[in-house]
C-alpha positions as CSV (number, residue, x, y, z in Angstrom):
1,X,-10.4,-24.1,54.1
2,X,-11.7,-21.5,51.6
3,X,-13.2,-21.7,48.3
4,X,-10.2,-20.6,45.6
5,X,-11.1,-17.8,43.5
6,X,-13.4,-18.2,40.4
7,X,-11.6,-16.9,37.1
8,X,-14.4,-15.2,35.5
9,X,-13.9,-16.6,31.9
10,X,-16.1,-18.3,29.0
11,X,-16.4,-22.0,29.5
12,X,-14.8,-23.8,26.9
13,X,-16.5,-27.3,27.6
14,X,-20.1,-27.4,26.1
15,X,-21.9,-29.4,29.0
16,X,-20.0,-27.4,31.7
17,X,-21.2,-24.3,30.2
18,X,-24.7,-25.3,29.6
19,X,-24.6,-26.5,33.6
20,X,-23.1,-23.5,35.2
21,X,-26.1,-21.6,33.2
22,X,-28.7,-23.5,34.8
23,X,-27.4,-23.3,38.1
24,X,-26.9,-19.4,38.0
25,X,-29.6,-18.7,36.4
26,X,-32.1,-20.3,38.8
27,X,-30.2,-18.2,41.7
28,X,-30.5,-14.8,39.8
29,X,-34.2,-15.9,39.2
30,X,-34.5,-16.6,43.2
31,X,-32.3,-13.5,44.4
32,X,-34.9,-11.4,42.0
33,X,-37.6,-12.4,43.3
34,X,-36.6,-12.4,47.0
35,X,-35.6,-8.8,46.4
36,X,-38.8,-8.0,45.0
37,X,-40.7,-9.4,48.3
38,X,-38.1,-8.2,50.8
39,X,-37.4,-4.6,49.8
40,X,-41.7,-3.8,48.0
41,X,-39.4,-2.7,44.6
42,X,-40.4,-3.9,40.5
43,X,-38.2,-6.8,39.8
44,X,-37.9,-7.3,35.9
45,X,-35.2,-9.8,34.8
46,X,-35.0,-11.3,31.2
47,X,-31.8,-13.6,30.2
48,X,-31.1,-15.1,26.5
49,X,-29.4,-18.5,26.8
50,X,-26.3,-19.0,24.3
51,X,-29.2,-20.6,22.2
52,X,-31.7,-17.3,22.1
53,X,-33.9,-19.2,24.6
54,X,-36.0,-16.2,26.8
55,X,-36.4,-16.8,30.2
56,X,-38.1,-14.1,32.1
57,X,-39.0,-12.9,35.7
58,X,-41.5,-9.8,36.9
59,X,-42.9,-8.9,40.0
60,X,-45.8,-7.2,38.0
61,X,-46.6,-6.1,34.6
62,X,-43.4,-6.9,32.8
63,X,-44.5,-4.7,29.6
64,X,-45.2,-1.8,32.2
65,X,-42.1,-2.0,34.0
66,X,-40.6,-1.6,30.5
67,X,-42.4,1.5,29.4
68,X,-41.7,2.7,32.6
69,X,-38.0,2.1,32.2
70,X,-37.8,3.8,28.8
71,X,-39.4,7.0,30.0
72,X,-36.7,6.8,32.8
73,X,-34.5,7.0,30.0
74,X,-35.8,9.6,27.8
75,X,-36.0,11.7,30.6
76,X,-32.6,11.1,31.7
77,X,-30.7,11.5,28.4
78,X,-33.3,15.0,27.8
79,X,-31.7,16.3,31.1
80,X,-27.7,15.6,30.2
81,X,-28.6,17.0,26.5
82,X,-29.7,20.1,28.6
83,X,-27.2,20.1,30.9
84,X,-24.7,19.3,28.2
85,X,-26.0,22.4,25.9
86,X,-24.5,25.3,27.2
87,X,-21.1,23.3,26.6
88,X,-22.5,22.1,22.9
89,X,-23.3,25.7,22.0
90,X,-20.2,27.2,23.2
91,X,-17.8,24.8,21.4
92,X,-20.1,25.6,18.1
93,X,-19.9,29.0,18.7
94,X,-16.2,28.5,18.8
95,X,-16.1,26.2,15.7
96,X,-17.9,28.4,13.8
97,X,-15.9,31.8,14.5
98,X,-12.7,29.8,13.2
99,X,-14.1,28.9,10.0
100,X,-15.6,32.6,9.4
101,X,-12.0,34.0,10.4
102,X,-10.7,32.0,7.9
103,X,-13.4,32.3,5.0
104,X,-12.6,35.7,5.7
105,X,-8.4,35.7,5.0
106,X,-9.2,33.6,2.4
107,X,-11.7,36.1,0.8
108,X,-8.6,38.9,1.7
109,X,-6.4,36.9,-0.1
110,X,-8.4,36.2,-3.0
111,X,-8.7,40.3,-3.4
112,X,-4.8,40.1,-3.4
113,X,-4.2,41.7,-0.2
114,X,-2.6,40.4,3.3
115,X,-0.3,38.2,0.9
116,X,3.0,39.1,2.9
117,X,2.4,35.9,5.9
118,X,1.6,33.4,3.0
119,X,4.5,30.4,2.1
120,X,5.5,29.8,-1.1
121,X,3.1,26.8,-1.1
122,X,0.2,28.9,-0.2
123,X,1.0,31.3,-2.3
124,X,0.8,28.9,-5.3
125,X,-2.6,26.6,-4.0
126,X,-4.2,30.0,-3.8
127,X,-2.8,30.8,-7.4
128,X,-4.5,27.6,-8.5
129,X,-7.5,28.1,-6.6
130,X,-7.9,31.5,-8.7
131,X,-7.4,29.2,-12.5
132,X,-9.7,26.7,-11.3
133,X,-13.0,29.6,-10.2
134,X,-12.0,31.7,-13.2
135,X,-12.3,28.1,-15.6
136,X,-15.3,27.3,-13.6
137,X,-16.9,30.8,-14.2
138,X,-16.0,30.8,-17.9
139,X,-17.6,27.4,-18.4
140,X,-20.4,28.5,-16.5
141,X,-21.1,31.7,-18.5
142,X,-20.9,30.1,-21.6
143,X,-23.1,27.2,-20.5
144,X,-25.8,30.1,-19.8
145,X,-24.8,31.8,-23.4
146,X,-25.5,28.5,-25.1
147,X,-28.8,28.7,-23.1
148,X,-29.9,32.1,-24.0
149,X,-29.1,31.4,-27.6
150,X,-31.2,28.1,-27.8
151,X,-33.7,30.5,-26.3
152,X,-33.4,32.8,-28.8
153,X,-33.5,30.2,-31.5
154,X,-37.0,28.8,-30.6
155,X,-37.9,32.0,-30.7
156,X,-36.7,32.7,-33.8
157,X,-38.5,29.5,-34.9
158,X,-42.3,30.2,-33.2
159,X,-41.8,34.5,-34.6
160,X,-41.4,32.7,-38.0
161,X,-44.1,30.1,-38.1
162,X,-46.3,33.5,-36.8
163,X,-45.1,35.6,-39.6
164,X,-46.0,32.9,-42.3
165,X,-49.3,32.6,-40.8
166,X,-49.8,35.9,-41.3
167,X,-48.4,36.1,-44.5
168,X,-50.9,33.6,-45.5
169,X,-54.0,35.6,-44.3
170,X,-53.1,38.6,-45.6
171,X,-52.6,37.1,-49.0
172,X,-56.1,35.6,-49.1
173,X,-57.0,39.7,-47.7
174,X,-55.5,40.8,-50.8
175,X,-57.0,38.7,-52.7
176,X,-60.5,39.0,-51.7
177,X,-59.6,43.1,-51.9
178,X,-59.0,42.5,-55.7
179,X,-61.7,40.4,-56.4
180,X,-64.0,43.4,-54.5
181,X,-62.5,46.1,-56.5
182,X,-62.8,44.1,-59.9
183,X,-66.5,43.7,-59.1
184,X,-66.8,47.4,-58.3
185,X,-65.2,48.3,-61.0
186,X,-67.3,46.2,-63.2
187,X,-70.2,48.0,-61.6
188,X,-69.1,51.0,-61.7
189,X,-68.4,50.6,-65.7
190,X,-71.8,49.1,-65.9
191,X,-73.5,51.7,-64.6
192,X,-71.6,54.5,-66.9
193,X,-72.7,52.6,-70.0
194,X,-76.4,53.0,-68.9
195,X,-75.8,56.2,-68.4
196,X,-74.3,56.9,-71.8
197,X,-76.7,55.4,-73.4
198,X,-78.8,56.9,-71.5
199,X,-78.0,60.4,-72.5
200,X,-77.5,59.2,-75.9
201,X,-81.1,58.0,-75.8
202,X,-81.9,61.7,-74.4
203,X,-80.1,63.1,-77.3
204,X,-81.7,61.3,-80.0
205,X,-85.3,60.1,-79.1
206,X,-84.2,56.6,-79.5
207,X,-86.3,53.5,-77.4
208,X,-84.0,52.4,-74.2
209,X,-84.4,48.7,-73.0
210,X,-85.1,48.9,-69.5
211,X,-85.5,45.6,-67.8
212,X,-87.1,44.0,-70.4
213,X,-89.5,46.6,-71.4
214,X,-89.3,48.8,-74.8
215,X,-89.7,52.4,-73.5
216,X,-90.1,54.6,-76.4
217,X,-89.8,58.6,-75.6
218,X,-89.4,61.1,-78.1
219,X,-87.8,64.1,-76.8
220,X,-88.1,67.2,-78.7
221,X,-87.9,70.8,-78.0
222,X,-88.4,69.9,-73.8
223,X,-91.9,67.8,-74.5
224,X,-92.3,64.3,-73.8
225,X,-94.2,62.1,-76.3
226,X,-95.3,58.5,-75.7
227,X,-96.6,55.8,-78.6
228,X,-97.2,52.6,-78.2
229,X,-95.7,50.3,-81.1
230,X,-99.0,49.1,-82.1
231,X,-100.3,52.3,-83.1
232,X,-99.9,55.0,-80.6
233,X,-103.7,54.7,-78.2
234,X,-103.1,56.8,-75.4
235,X,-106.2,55.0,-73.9
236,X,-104.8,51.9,-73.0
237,X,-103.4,50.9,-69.6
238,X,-99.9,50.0,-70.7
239,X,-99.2,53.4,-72.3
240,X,-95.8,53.6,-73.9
241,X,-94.4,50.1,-72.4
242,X,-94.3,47.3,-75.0
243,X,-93.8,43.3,-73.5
């Protein structure tokens, strides 16, 4: 008599469940590593228990067989990406000449023309589509108004603190220029009084104080006279200069 078929279901009973585990996982351990001797091939097995419990089986280097399994699978998923492109680009291709064809009647439509195949309904979303880009281009250009004219002000600002700087220096320019000229002209005043009384002195035959000195000259008739104060010697060194 035959063994009745196994319903392949999760064991509801704890200790039946933790059983059956043990039993088939010591076969799969055995028919894993009796394939491994029989047939010369890398056996690697690893099982988690219901409990996160690792129990493992290799025929060699487990971490080799891995790394050598993951390349397997790079390589396979590289060659269905490039079998698959051809396909991918086509289908993109596709997707993307629908959505220019219809940027495109939608740009048309915009400029008022090809209006005849739109619906009522079209008709007014594109209407609303046209208030809500001309609102968004008024706000933007007055947001870049209200830019330029904060611009402007701080320049406004900077020009003025420059001009009253300069207004300042040329202030103290002026001022130095009239305290130059008020000196010059004080010179210049000066030096026509000498000279008048010079001339005067000419006229006369007066003495003329010239840095401290008494210079007497009498001038008469083009000839030039000189006396001392104490007398008149022409013999002395200091002839006609008196201390």
């Amino acid at each position: 008599m035959g063994r009745g078929k196994v319903v392949l279901e999760r064991i509801e009973n704890k200790t039946n469940r933790q059983v059956t585990f043990s039993k088939r996982r010591n076969g799969l351990l055995k028919k894993a590593y009796e394939l491994s001797v029989l047939c010369d091939a890398e056996v690697a097995l690893i099982i988690f228990s219901g409990r996160g419990k690792l129990f493992q089986f290799s025929s060699s280097d487990i971490n080799r067989i891995i790394e050598r399994y993951r390349q397997c699978c790079f390589i396979s998923q590289a060659s269905n990406m490039v079998e698959d492109e051809p396909q991918n680009l086509q289908q993109e291709l596709l997707k993307l000449k629908i959505k220019y064809e219809s940027l495109e009647r939608t740009q048309r439509n915009l400029h008022g023309e090809d209006l005849e195949p739109l619906s009522m309904n079209e008709l007014q979303s594109l209407e609303k589509q046209l208030e809500r880009t001309l609102s968004q281009a008024r706000q933007r250009k007055t947001q870049a108004m209200l830019e330029r004219l904060n611009d402007l002000r701080e320049k406004e600002h900077k020009l003025a603190e420059i001009n009253k700087e300069l207004k300042s220096k040329l202030e103290e320019v002026d001022e130095y220029a009239q305290i130059f000229e008020s000196h010059l002209v004080a010179r210049n005043n000066n030096r026509s009084k000498v000279q008048a009384v010079q001339a005067n002195c000419f006229e006369s035959g007066t003495t003329v104080p010239i840095h401290g000195y008494l210079h007497t000259q009498t001038f008469s008739k083009g000839k030039e006279i000189d006396e001392r104060t104490d007398g008149g010697d022409s013999s002395d060194s200091n002839n006609g200069w008196l201390l």
